[in-house]
mmJSON file of the N, C-alpha and C atoms, coordinates in Angstrom:
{"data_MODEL":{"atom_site":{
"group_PDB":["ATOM","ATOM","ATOM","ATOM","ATOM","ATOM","ATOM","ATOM","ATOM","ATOM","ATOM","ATOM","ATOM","ATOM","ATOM","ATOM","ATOM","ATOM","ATOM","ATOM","ATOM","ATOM","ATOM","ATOM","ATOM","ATOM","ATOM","ATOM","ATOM","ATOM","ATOM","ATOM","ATOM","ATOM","ATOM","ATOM","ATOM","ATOM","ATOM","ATOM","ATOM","ATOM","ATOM","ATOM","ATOM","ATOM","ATOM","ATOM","ATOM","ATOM","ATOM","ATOM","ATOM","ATOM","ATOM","ATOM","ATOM","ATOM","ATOM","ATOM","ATOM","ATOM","ATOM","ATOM","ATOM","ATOM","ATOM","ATOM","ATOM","ATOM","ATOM","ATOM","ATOM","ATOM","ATOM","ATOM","ATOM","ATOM","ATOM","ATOM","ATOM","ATOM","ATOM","ATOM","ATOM","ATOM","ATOM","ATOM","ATOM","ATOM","ATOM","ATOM","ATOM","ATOM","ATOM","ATOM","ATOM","ATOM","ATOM","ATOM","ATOM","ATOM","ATOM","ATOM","ATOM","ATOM","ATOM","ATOM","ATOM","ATOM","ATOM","ATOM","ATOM","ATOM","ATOM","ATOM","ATOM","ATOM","ATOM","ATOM","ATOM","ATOM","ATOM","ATOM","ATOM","ATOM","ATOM","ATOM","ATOM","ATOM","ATOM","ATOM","ATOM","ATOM","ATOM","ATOM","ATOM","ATOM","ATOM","ATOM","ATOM","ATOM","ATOM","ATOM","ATOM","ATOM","ATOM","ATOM","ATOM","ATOM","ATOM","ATOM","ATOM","ATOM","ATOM","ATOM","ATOM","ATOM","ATOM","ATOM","ATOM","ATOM","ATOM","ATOM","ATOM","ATOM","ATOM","ATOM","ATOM","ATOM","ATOM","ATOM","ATOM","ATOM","ATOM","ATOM","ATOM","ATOM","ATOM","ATOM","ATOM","ATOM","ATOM","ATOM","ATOM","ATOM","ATOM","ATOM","ATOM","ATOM","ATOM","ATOM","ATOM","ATOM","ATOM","ATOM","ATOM","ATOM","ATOM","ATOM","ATOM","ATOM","ATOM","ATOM","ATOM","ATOM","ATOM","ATOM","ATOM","ATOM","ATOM","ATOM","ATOM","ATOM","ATOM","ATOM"],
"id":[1,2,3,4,5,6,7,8,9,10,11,12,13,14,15,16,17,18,19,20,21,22,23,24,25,26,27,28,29,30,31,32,33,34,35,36,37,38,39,40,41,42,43,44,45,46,47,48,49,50,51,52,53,54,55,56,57,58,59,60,61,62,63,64,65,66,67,68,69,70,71,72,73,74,75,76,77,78,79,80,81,82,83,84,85,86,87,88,89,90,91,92,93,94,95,96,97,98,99,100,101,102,103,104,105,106,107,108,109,110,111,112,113,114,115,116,117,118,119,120,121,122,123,124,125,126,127,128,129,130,131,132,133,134,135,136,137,138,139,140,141,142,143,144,145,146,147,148,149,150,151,152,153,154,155,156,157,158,159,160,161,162,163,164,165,166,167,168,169,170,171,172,173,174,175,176,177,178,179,180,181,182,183,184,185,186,187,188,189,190,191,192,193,194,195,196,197,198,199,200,201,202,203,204,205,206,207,208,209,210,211,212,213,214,215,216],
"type_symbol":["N","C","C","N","C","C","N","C","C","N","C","C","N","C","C","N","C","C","N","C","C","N","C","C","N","C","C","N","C","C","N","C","C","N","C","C","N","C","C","N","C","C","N","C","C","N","C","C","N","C","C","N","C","C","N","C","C","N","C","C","N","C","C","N","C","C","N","C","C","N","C","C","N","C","C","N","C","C","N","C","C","N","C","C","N","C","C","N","C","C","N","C","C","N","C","C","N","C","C","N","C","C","N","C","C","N","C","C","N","C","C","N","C","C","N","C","C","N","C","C","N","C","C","N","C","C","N","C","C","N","C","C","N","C","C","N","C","C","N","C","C","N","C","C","N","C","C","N","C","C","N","C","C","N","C","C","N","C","C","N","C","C","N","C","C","N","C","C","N","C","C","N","C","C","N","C","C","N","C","C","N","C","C","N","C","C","N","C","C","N","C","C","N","C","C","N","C","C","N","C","C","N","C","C","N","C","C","N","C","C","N","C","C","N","C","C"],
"label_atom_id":["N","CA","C","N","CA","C","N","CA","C","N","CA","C","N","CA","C","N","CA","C","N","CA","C","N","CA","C","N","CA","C","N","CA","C","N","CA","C","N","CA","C","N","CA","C","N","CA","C","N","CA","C","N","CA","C","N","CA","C","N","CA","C","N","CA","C","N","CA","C","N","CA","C","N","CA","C","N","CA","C","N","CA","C","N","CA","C","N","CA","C","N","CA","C","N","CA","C","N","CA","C","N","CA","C","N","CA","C","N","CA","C","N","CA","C","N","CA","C","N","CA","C","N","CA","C","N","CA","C","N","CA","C","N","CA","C","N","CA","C","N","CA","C","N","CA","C","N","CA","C","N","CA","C","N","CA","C","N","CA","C","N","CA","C","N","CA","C","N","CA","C","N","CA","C","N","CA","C","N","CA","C","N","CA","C","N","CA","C","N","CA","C","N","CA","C","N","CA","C","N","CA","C","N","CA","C","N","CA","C","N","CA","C","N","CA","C","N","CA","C","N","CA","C","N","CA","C","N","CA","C","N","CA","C","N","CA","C","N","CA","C","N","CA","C","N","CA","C","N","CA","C"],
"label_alt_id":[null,null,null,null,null,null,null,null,null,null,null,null,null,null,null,null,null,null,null,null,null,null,null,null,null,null,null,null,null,null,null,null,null,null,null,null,null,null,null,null,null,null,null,null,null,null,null,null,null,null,null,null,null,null,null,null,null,null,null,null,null,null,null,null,null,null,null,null,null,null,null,null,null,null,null,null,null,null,null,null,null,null,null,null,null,null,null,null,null,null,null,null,null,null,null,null,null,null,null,null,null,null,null,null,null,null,null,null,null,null,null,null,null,null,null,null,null,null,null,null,null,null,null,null,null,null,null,null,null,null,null,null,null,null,null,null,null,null,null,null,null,null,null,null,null,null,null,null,null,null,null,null,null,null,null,null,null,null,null,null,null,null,null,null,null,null,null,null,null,null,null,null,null,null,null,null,null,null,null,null,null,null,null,null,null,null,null,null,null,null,null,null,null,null,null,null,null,null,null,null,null,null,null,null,null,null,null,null,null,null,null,null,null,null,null,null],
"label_comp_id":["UNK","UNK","UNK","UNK","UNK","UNK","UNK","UNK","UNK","UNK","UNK","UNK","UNK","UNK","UNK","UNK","UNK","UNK","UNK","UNK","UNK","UNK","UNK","UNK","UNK","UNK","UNK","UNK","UNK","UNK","UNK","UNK","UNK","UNK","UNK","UNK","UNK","UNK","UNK","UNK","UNK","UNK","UNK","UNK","UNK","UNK","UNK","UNK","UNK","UNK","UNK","UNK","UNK","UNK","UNK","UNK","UNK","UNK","UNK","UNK","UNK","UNK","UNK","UNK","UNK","UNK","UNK","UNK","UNK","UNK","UNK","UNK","UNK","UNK","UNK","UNK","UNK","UNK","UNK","UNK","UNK","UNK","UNK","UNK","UNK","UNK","UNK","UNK","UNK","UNK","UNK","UNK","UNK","UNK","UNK","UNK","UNK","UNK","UNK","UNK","UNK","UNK","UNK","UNK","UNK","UNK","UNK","UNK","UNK","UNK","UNK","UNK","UNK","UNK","UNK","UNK","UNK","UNK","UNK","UNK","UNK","UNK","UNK","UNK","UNK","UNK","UNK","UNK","UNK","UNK","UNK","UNK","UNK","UNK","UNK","UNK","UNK","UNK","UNK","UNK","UNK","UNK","UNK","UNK","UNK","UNK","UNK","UNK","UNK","UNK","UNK","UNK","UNK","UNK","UNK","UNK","UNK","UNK","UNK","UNK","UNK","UNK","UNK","UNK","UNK","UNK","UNK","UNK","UNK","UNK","UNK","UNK","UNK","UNK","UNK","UNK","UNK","UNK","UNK","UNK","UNK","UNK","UNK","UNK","UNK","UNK","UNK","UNK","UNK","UNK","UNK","UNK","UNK","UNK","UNK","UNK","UNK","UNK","UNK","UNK","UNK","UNK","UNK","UNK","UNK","UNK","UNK","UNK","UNK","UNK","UNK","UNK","UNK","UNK","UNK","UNK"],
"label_asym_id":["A","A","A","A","A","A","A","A","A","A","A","A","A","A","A","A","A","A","A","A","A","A","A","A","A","A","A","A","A","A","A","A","A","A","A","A","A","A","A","A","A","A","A","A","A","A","A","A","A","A","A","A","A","A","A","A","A","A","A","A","A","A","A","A","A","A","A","A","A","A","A","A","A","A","A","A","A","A","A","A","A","A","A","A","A","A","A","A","A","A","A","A","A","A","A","A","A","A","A","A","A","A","A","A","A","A","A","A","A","A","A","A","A","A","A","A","A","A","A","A","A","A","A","A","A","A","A","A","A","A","A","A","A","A","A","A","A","A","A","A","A","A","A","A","A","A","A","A","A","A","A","A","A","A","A","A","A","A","A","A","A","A","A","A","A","A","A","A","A","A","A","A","A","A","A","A","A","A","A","A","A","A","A","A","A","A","A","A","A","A","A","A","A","A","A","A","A","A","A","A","A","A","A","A","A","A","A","A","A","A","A","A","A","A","A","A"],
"label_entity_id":["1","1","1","1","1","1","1","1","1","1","1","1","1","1","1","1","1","1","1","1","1","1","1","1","1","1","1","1","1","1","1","1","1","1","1","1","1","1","1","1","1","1","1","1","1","1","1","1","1","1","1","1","1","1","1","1","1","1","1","1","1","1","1","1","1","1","1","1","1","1","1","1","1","1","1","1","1","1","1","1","1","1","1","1","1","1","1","1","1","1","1","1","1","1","1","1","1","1","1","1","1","1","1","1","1","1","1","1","1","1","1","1","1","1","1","1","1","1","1","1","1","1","1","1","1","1","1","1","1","1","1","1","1","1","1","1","1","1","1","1","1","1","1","1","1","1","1","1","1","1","1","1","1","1","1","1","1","1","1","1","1","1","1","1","1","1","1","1","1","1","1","1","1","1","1","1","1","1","1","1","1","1","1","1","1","1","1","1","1","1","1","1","1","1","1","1","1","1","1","1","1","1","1","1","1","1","1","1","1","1","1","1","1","1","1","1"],
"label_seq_id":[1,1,1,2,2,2,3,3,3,4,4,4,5,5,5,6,6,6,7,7,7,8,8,8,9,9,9,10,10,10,11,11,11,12,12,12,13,13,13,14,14,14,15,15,15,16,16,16,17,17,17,18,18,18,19,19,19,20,20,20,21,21,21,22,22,22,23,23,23,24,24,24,25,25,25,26,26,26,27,27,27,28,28,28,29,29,29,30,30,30,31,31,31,32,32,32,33,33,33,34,34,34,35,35,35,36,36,36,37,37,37,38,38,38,39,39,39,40,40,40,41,41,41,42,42,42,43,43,43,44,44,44,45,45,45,46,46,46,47,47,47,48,48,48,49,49,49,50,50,50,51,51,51,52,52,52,53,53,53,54,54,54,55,55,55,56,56,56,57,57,57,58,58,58,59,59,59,60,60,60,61,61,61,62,62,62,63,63,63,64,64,64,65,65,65,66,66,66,67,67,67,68,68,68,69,69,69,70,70,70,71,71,71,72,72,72],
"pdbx_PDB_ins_code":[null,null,null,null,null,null,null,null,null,null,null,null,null,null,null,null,null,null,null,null,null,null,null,null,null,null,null,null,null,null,null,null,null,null,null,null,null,null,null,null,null,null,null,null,null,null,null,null,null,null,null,null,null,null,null,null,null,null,null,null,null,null,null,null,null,null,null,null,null,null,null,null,null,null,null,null,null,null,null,null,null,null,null,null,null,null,null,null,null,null,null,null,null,null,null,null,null,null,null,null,null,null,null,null,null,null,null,null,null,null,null,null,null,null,null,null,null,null,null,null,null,null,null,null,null,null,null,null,null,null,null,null,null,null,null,null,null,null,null,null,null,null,null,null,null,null,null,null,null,null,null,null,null,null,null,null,null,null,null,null,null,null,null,null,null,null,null,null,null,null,null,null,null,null,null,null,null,null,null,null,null,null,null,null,null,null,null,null,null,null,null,null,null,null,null,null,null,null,null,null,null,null,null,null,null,null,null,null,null,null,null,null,null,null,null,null],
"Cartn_x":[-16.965,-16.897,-16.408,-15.154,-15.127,-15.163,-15.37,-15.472,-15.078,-14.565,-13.632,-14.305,-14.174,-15.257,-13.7,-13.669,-12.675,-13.776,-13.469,-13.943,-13.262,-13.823,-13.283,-14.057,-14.853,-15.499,-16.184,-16.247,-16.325,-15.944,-16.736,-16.564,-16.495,-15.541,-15.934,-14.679,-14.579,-13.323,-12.092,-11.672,-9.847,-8.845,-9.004,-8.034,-6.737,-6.188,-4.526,-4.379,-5.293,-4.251,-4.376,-5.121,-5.155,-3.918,-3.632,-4.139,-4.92,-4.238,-4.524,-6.039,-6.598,-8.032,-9.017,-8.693,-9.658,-9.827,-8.808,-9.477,-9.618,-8.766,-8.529,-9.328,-10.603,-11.094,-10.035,-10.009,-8.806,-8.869,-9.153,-9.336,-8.32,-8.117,-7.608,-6.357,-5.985,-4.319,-3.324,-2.384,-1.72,-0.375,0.076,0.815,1.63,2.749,3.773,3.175,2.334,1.904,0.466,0.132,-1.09,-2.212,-3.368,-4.386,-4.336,-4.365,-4.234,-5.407,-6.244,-7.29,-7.187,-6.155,-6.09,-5.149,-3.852,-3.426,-4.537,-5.135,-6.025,-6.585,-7.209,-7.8,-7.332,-5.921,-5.09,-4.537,-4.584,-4.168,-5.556,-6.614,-7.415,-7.854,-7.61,-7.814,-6.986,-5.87,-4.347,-5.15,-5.665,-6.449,-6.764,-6.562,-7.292,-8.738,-10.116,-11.25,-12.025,-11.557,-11.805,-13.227,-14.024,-15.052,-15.83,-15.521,-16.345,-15.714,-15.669,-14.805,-15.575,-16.349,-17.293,-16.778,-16.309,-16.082,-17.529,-16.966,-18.161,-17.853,-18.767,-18.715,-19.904,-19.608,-20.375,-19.704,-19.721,-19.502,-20.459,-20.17,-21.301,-21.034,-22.072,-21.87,-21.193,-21.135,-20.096,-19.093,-18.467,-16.648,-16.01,-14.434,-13.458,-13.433,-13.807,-13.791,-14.689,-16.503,-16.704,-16.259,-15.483,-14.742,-13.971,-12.901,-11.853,-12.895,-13.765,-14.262,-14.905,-15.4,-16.127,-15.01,-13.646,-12.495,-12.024,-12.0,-11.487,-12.191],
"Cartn_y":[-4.731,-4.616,-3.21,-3.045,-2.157,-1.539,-0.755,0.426,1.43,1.8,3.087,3.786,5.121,5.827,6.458,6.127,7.291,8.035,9.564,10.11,10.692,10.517,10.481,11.591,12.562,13.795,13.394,14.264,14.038,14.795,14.513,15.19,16.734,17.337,19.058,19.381,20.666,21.201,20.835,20.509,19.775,20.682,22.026,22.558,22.987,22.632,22.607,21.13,20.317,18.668,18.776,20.086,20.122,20.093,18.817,18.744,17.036,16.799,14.843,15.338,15.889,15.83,15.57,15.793,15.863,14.9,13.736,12.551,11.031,11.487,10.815,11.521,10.5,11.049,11.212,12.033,12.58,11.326,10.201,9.513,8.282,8.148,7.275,8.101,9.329,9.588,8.434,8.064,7.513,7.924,6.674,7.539,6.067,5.765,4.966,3.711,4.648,3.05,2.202,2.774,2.231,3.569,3.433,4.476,4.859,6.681,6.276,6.055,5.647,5.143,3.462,3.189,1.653,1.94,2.33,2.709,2.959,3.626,3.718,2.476,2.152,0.501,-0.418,-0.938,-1.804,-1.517,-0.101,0.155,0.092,0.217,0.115,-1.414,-2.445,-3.822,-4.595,-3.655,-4.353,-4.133,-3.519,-3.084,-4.298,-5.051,-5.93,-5.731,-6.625,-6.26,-5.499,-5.024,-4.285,-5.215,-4.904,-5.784,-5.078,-3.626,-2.771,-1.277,-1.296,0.001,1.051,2.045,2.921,3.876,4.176,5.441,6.252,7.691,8.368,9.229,9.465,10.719,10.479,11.21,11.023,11.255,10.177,9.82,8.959,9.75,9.163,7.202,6.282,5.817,4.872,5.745,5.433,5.686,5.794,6.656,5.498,6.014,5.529,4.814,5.27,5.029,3.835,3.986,2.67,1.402,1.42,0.635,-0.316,0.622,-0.018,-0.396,0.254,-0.487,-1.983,-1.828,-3.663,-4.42,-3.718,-4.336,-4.97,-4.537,-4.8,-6.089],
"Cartn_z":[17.547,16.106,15.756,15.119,14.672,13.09,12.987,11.583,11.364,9.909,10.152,8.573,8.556,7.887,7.068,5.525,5.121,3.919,4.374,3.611,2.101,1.1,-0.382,-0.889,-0.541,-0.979,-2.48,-3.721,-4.707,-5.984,-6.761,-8.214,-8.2,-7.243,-7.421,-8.698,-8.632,-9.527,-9.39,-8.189,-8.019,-8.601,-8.545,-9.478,-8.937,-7.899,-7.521,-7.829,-8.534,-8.983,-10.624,-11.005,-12.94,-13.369,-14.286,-15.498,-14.729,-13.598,-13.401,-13.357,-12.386,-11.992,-12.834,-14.226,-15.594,-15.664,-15.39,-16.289,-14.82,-13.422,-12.956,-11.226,-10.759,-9.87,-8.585,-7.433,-6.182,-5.902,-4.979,-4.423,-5.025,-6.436,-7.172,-7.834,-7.536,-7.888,-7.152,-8.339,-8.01,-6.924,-5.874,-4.674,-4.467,-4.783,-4.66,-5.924,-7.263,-7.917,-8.053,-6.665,-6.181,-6.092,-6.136,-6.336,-4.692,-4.345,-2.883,-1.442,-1.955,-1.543,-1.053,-2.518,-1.663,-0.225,-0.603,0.681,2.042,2.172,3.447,3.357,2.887,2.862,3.417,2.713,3.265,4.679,4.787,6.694,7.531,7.262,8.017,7.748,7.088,6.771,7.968,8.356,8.914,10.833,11.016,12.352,12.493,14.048,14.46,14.881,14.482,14.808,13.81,12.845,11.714,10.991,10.723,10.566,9.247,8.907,7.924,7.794,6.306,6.151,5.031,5.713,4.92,4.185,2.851,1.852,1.583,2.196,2.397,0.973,0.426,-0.528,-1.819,-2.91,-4.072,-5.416,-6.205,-7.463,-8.394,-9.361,-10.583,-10.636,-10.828,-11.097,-11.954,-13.127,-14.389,-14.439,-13.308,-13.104,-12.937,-12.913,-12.571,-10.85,-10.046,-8.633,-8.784,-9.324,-9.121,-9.611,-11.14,-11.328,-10.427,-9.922,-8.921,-8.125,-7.279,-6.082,-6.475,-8.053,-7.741,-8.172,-8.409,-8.914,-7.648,-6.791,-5.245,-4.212],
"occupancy":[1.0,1.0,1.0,1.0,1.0,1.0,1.0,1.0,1.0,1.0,1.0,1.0,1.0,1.0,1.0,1.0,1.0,1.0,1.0,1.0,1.0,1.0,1.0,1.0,1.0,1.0,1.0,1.0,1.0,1.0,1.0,1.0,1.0,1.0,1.0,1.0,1.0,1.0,1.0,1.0,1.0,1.0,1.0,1.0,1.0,1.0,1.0,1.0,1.0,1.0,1.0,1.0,1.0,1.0,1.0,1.0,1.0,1.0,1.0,1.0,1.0,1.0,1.0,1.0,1.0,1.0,1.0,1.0,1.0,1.0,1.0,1.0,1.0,1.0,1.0,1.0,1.0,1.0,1.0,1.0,1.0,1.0,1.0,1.0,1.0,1.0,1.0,1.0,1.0,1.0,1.0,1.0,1.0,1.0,1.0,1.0,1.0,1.0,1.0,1.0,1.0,1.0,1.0,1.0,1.0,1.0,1.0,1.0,1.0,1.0,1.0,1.0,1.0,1.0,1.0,1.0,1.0,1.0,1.0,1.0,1.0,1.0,1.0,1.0,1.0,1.0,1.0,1.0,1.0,1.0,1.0,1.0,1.0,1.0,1.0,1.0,1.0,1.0,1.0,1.0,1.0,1.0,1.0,1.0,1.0,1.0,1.0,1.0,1.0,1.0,1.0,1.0,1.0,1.0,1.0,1.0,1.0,1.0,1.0,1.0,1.0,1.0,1.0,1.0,1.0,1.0,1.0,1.0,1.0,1.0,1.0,1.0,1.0,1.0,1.0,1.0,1.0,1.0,1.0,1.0,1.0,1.0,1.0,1.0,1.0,1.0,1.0,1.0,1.0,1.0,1.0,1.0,1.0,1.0,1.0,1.0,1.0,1.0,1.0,1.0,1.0,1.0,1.0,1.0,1.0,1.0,1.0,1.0,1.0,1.0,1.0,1.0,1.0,1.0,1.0,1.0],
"B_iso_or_equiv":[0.0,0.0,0.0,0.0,0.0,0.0,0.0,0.0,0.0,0.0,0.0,0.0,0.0,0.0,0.0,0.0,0.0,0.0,0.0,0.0,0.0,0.0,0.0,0.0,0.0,0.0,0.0,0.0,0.0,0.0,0.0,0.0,0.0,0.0,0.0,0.0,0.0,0.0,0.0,0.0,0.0,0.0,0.0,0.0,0.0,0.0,0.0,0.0,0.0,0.0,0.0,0.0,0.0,0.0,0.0,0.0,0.0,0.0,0.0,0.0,0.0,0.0,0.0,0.0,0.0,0.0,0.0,0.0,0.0,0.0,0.0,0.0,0.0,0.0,0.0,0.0,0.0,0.0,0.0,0.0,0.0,0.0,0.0,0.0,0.0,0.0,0.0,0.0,0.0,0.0,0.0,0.0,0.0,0.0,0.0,0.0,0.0,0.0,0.0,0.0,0.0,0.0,0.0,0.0,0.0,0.0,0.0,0.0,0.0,0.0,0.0,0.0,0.0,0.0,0.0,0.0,0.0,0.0,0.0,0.0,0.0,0.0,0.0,0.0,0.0,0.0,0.0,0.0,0.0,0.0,0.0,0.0,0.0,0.0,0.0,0.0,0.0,0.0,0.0,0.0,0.0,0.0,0.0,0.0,0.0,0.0,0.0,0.0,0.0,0.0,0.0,0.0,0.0,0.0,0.0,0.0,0.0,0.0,0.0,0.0,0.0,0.0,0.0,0.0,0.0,0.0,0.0,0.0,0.0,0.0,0.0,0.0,0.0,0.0,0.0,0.0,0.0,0.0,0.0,0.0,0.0,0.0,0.0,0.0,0.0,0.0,0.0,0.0,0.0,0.0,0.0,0.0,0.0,0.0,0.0,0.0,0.0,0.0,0.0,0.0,0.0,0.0,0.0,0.0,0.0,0.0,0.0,0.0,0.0,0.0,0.0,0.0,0.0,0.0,0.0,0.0],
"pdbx_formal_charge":[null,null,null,null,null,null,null,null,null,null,null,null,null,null,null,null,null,null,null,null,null,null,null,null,null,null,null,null,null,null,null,null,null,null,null,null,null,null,null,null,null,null,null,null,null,null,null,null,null,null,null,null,null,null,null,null,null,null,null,null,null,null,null,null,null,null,null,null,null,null,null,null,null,null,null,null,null,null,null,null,null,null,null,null,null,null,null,null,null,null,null,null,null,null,null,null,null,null,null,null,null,null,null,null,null,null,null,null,null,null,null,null,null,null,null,null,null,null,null,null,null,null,null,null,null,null,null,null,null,null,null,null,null,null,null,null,null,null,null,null,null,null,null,null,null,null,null,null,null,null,null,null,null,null,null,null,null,null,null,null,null,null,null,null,null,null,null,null,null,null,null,null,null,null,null,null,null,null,null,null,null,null,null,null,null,null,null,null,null,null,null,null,null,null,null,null,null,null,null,null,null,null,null,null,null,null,null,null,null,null,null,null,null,null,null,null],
"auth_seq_id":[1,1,1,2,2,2,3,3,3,4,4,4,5,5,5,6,6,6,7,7,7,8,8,8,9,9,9,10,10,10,11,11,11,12,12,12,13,13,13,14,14,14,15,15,15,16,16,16,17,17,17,18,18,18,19,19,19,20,20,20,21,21,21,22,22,22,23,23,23,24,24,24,25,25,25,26,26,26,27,27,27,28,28,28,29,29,29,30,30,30,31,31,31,32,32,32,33,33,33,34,34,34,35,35,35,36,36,36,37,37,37,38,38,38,39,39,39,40,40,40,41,41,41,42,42,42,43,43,43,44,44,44,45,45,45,46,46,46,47,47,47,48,48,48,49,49,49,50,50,50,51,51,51,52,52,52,53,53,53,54,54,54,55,55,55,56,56,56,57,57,57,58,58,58,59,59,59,60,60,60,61,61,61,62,62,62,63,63,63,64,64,64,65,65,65,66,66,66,67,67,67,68,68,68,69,69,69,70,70,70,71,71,71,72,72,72],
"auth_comp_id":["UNK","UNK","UNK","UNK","UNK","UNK","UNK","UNK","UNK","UNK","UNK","UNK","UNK","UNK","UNK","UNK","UNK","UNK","UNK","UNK","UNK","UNK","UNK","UNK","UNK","UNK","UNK","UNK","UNK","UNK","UNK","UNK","UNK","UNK","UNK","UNK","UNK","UNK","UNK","UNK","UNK","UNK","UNK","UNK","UNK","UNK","UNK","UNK","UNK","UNK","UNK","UNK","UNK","UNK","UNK","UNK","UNK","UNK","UNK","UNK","UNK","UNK","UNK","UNK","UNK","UNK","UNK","UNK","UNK","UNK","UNK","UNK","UNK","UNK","UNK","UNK","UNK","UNK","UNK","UNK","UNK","UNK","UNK","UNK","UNK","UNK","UNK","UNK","UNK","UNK","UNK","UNK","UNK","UNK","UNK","UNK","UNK","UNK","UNK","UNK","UNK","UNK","UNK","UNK","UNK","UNK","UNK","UNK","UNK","UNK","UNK","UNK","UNK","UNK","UNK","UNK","UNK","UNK","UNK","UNK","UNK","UNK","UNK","UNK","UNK","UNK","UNK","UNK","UNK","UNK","UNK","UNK","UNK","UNK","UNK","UNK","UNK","UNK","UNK","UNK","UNK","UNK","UNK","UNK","UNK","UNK","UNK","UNK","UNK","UNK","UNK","UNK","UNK","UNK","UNK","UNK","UNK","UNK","UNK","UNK","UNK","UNK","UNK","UNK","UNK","UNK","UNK","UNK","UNK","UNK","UNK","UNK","UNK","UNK","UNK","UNK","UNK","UNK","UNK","UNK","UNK","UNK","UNK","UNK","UNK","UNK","UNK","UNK","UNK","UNK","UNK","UNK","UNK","UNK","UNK","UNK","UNK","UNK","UNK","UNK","UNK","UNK","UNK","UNK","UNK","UNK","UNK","UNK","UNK","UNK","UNK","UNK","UNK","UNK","UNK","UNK"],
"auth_asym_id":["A","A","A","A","A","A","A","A","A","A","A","A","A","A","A","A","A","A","A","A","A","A","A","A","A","A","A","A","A","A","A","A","A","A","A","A","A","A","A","A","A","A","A","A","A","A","A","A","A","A","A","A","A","A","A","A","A","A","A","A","A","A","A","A","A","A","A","A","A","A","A","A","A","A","A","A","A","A","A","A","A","A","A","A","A","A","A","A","A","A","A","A","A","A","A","A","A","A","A","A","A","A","A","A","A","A","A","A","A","A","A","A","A","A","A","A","A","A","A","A","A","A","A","A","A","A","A","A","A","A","A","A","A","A","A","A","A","A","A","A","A","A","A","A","A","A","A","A","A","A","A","A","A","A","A","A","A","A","A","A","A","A","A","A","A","A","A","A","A","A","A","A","A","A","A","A","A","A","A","A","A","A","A","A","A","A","A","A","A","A","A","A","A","A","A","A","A","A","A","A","A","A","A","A","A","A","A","A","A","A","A","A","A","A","A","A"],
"auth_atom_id":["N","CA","C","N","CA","C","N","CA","C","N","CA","C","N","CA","C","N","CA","C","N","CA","C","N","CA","C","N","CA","C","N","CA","C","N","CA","C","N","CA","C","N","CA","C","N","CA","C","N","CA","C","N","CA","C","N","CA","C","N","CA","C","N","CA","C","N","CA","C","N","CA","C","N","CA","C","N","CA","C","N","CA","C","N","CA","C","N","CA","C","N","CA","C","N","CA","C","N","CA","C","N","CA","C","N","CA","C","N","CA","C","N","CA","C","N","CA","C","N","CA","C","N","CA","C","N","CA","C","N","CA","C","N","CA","C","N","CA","C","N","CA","C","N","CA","C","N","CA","C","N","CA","C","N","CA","C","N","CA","C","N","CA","C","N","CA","C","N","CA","C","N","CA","C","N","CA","C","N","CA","C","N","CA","C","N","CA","C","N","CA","C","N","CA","C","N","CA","C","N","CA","C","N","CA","C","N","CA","C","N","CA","C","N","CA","C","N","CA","C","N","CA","C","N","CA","C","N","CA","C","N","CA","C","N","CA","C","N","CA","C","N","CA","C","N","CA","C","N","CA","C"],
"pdbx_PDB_model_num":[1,1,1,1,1,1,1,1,1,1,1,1,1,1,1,1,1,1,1,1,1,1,1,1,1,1,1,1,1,1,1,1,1,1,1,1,1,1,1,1,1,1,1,1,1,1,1,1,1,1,1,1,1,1,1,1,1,1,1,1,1,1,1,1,1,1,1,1,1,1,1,1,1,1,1,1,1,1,1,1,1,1,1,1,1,1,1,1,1,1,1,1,1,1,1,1,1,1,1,1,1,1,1,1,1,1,1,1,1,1,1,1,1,1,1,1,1,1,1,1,1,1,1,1,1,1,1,1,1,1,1,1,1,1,1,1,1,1,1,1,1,1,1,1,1,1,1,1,1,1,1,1,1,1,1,1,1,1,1,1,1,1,1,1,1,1,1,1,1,1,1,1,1,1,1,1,1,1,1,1,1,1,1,1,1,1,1,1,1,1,1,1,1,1,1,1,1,1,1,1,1,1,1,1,1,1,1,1,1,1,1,1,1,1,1,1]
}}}
């Protein structure tokens, strides 16, 4: 069984991505369209044996990130 751990850090200052960082958590800047978080997702989904895929970090519940994730 395998598992792959991407780490997504959190809510700190982000200030070499200001003005996006204000309103849009790192993890979910957009990168060909798509938030780039899905990107890692979908490549670690594509792994044969892939069975569980852990996002390590911390975000408020009421954000943008958990959105997408129960969107997913």
């Amino acid at each position: 069984m395998l598992k792959a751990v991407i780490l997504i850090g959190g809510p700190q200052k982000g200030t070499r991505f200001r003005p996006l960082s204000f309103e849009v958590p790192k993890p979910l800047f957009p990168v060909a369209g798509v938030p780039m978080i899905q990107h890692h997702i979908e490549a670690c989904a594509q792994v044969p044996g892939m069975q569980e895929i852990l996002l390590i970090g911390f975000y408020q519940p009421d954000e943008a990130l958990t959105q997408f994730l129960e969107a997913a």
